[in-house]
N, C-alpha and C positions, 0 to 999 in steps of 0.2 A: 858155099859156106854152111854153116849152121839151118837155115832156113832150108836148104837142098836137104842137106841129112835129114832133118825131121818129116819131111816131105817124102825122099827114101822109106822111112820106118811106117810112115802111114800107111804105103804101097804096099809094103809086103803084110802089116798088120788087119789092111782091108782082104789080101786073098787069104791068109790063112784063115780071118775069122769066116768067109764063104765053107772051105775045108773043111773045116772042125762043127762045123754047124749040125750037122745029122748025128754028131758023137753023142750018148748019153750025157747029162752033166756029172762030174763026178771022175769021168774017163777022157778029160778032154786037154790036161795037163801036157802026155808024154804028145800025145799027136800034136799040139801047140809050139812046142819045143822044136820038134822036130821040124818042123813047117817054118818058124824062124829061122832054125839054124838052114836050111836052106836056101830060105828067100833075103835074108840080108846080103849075105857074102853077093849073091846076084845084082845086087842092088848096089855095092861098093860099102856096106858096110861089115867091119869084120865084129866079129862075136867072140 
């Protein structure tokens, strides 16, 4: 249910912020994006 999906969104929220981490601030937008839209759909969430 609901508590799985938010559970889902933490998961992929936790690896992208690993990712984006070494990016300037400033420049960390499109790579953010990018890094969700790929890790939800994996996760069973669609975007």
């Amino acid at each position: 249910g609901m508590t799985r999906r938010l559970r889902n969104w933490q998961e992929a929220v936790s690896v992208c912020k690993v990712e984006i981490e070494p990016i300037p601030k400033g420049e960390k937008l499109e790579p953010w994006l990018s890094c969700m839209g790929r890790e939800l759909p994996k996760r069973g969430i669609e975007i």
